[in-house]
C-alpha positions as CSV (number, residue, x, y, z in Angstrom):
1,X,-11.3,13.8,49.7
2,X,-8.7,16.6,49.4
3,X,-9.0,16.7,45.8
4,X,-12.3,17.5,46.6
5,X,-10.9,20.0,48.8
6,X,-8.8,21.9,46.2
7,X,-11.9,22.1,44.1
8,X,-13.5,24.5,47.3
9,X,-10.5,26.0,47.7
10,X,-10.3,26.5,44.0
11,X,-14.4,28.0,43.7
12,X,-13.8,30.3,47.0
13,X,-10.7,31.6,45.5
14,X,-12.9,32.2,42.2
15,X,-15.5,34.5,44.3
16,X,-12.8,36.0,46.4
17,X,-11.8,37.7,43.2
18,X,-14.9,40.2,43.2
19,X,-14.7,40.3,47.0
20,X,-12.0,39.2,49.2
21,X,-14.4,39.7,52.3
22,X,-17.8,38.1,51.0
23,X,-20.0,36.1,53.9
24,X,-20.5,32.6,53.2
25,X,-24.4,34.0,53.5
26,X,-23.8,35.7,51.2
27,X,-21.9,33.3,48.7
28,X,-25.0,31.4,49.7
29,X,-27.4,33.6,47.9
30,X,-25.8,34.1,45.4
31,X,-25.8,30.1,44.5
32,X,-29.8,29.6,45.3
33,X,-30.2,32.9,42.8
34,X,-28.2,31.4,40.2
35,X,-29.9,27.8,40.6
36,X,-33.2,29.6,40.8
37,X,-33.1,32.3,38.8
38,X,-36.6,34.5,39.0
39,X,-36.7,33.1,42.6
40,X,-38.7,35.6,45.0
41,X,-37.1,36.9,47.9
42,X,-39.2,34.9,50.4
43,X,-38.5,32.1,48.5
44,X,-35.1,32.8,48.7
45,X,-34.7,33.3,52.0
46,X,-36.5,29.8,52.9
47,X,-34.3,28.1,50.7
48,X,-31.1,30.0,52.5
49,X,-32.6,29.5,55.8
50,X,-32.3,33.3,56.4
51,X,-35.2,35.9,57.2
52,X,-36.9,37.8,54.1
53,X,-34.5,40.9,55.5
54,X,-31.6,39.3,55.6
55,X,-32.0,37.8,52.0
56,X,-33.1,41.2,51.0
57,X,-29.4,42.7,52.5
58,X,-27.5,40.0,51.0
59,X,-29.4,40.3,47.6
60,X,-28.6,44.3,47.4
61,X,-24.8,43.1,48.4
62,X,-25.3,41.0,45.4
63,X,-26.6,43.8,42.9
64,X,-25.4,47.1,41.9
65,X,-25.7,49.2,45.3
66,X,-25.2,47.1,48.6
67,X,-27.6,48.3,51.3
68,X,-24.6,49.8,53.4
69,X,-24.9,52.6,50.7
70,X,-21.5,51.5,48.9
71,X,-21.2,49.7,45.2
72,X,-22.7,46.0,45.7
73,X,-21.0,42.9,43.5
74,X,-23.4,43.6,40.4
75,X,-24.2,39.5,39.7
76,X,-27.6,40.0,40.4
77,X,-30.9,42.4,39.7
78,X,-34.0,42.8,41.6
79,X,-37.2,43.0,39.4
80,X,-41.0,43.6,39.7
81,X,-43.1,40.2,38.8
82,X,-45.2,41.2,36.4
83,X,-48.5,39.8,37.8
84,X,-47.8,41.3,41.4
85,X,-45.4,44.8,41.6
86,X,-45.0,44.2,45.1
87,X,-43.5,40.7,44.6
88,X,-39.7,41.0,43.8
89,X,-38.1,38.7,41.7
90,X,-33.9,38.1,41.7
91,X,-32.5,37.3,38.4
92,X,-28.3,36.8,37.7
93,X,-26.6,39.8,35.7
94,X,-24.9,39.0,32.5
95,X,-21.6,39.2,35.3
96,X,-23.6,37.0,37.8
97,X,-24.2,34.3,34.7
98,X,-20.2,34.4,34.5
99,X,-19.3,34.0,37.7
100,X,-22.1,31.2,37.6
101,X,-20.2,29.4,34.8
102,X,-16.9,29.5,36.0
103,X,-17.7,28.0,39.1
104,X,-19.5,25.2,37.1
105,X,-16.7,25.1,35.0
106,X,-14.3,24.7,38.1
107,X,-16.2,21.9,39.6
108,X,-16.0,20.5,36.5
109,X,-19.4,20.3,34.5
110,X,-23.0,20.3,35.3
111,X,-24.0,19.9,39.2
112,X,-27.3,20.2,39.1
């Protein structure tokens, strides 16, 4: 068990490296995107257990400009489906992918 525990410790220490003050929420998204890449946002917000604007705040944390009108993380991007404009898709940055495979790497292979 707190081997297990050093692993976490080691992963949150991985993120905190981008952002020493990112939400678990957050973090949260961040892991559903990455699992789910070209996940829409209402589909990402049932899957985080969040409302659509809540993802949609933690998903512009994620990307280039956070919604609080500051720089965001820039390990994700929003883009238009191409069958339906209005749908929004969220797709992992070449940094995201990165982040994504250090943390895989950490917890030592493939979790699926």
């Amino acid at each position: 068990m707190y081997k297990e525990l050093g692993i976490l410790s080691t992963v949150l220490s991985a993120v905190r490296l981008l952002d020493d003050n990112i939400p678990a929420q957050t973090l949260s998204v961040f892991l559903a995107v990455a699992k789910n890449e070209g996940i829409g946002i209402g589909e990402l917000a049932t899957k985080c257990g969040l409302a659509d604007s809540s993802a949609s705040r933690n998903v512009a944390a994620l990307s280039d400009w956070h919604w609080l009108k500051r720089p965001g993380l820039g390990l994700v991007e929003v883009r238009s489906d191409r069958m339906d404009v209005r749908k929004k898709t969220v797709w992992l940055t070449p940094k995201g992918k990165k982040l994504a495979e250090q943390l895989v790497a950490i917890l030592g292979g493939d979790h699926a």
